[in-house]
C-alpha positions in Angstrom: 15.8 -3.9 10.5 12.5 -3.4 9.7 10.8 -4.6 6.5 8.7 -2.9 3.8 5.8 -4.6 3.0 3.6 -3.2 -0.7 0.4 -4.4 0.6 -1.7 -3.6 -2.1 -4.7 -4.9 -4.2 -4.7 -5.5 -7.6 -6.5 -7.2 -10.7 -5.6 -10.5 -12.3 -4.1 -7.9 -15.2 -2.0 -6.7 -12.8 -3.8 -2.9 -12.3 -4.0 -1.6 -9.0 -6.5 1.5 -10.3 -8.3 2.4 -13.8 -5.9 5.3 -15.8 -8.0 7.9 -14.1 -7.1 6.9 -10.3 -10.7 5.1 -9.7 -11.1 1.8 -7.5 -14.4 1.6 -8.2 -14.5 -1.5 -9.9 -13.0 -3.5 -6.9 -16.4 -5.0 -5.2 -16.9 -4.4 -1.7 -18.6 -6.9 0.6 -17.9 -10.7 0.6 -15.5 -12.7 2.9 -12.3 -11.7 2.1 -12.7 -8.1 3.6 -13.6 -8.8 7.4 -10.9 -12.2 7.4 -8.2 -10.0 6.1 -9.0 -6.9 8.4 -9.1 -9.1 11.6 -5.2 -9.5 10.3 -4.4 -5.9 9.3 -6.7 -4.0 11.1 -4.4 -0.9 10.6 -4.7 -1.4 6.9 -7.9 0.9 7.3 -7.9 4.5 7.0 -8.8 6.1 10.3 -12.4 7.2 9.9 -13.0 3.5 8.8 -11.3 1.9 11.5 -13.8 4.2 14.1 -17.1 3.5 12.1 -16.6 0.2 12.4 -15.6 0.4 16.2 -11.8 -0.9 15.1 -9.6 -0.5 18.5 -6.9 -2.6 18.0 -3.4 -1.7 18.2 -1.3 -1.5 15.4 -0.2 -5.6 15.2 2.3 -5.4 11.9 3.2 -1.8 10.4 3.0 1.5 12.4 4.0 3.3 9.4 3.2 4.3 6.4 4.1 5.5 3.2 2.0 6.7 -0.3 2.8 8.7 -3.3 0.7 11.6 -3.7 -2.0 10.6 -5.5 -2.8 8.0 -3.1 -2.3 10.5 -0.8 -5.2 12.1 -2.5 -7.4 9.7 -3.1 -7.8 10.5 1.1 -8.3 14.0 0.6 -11.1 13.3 -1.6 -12.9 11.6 1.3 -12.8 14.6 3.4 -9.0 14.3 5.3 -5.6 15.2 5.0 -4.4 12.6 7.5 -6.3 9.4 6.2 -3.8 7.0 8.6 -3.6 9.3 11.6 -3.3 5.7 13.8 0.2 5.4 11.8 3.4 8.0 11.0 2.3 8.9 7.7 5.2 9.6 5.1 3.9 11.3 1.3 6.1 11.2 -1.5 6.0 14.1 -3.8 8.0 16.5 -5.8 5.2 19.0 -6.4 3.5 19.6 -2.5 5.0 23.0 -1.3 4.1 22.2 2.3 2.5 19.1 4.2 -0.7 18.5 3.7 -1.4 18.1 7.6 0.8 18.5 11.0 0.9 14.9 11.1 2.3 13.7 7.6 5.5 14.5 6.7 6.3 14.9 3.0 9.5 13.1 1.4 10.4 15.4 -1.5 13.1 13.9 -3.0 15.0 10.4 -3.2 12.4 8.2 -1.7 14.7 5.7 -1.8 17.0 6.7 0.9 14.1 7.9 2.8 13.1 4.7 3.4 15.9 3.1 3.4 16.7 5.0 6.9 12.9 4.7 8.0 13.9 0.5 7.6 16.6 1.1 10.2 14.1 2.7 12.9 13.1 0.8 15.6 9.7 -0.2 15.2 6.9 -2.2 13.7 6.9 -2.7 9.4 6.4 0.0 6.9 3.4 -0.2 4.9 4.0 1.4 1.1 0.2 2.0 0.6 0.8 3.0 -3.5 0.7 3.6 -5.8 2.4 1.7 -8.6 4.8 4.2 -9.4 6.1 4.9 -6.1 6.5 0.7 -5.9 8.8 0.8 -8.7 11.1 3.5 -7.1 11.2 1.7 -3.7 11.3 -1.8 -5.4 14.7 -2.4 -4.1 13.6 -2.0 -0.5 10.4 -4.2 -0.6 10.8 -7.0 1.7 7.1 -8.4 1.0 4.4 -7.9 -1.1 0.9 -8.3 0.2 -1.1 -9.1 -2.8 -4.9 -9.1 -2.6 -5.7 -10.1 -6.1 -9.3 -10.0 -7.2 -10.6 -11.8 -10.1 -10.9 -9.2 -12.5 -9.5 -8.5 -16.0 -9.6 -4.6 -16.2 -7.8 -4.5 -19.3 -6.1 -1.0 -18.7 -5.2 1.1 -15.9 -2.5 1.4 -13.3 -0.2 -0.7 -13.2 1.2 -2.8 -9.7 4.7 -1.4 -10.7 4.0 1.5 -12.7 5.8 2.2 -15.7 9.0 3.2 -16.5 12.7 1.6 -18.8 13.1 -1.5 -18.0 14.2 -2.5 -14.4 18.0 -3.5 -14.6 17.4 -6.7 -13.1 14.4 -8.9 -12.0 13.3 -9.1 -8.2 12.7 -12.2 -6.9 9.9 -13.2 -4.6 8.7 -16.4 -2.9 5.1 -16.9 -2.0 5.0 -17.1 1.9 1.1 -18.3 2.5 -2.1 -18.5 0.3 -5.3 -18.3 0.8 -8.5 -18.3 -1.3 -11.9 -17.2 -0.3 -15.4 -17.9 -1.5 -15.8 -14.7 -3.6 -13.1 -15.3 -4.9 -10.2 -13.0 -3.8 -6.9 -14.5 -3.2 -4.7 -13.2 -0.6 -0.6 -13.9 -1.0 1.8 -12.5 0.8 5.4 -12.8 -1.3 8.4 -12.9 0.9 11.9 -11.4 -1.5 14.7 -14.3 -1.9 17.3 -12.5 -3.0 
């Protein structure tokens, strides 16, 4: 079966966007970015992945799946189908149609969606966000993939979203660690139970 892995980043706060959707505040550059791409090169959205003369095959997921405004957060940089190298999957309730031939929408129970994507043959499943979408799909998350920079943001989106409290707690392991010099860590948590 394959696994579902929320590889995401996120502040020390545990916000994974400001209340407004922006990821501004998450520096670019530094040492993390190029160590961690060599790994999950497919991570990238497409246009990235060709400016920076990316070619590798997908090594780890070779789909993917987003909630809509993550979905949109593409479309704002000029593309409907911002992982074309993957399948891409959208959740929504309110998208009448798909936003592009080669994304398929998932309208309702997301859930069992990807609960029969898991049984596929196939490389992992990447859940690309957002927070709210992780807490639906929370009981299908094999791994989380935590880039967690050192920043308090105070407010925002939250890893997990919102939402009653979760009927029971979900317990993760931490697989490997690593630190870098600007101070990202990157942990990958592997579910125990």
């Amino acid at each position: 079966m394959r696994k579902l892995t929320y590889y995401v980043a996120a502040t020390i706060d545990g916000f994974i966007a400001t209340e407004d959707g922006s990821v501004d505040f998450f520096p670019v550059g530094g040492d993390h970015g190029p160590a961690i791409t060599a790994q999950y090169p497919e991570t990238l959205p497409s246009r990235v992945r060709e400016s920076l003369g990316i070619t590798k095959r997908n090594a780890n997921f070779d789909t993917v799946v987003m909630g809509r405004r993550t979905h949109d957060f593409g479309v704002r940089t000029g593309t409907a189908s911002p992982y074309a190298h993957l399948r891409q999957y959208v959740v929504s309730t309110t998208l009448t149609g798909r936003p592009d031939p080669s994304v398929d929408l998932i309208g309702a129970d997301p859930l069992a969606a990807v609960t029969e994507l898991k049984r596929e043959q196939g490389l992992g499943i990447w859940l690309c966000g957002g927070g709210e979408l992780a807490r639906a799909l929370l009981p299908e998350i094999d791994q989380i993939f935590l880039k967690l920079y050192p920043i308090v943001l105070g407010r925002g989106r939250p890893l997990f979203g919102t939402g009653p409290q979760l009927p029971d707690p979900a317990n993760f392991r931490v697989i490997t660690s690593q630190v870098f010099e600007d101070g990202v860590a990157f942990v990958k948590y592997g579910r125990t139970g």
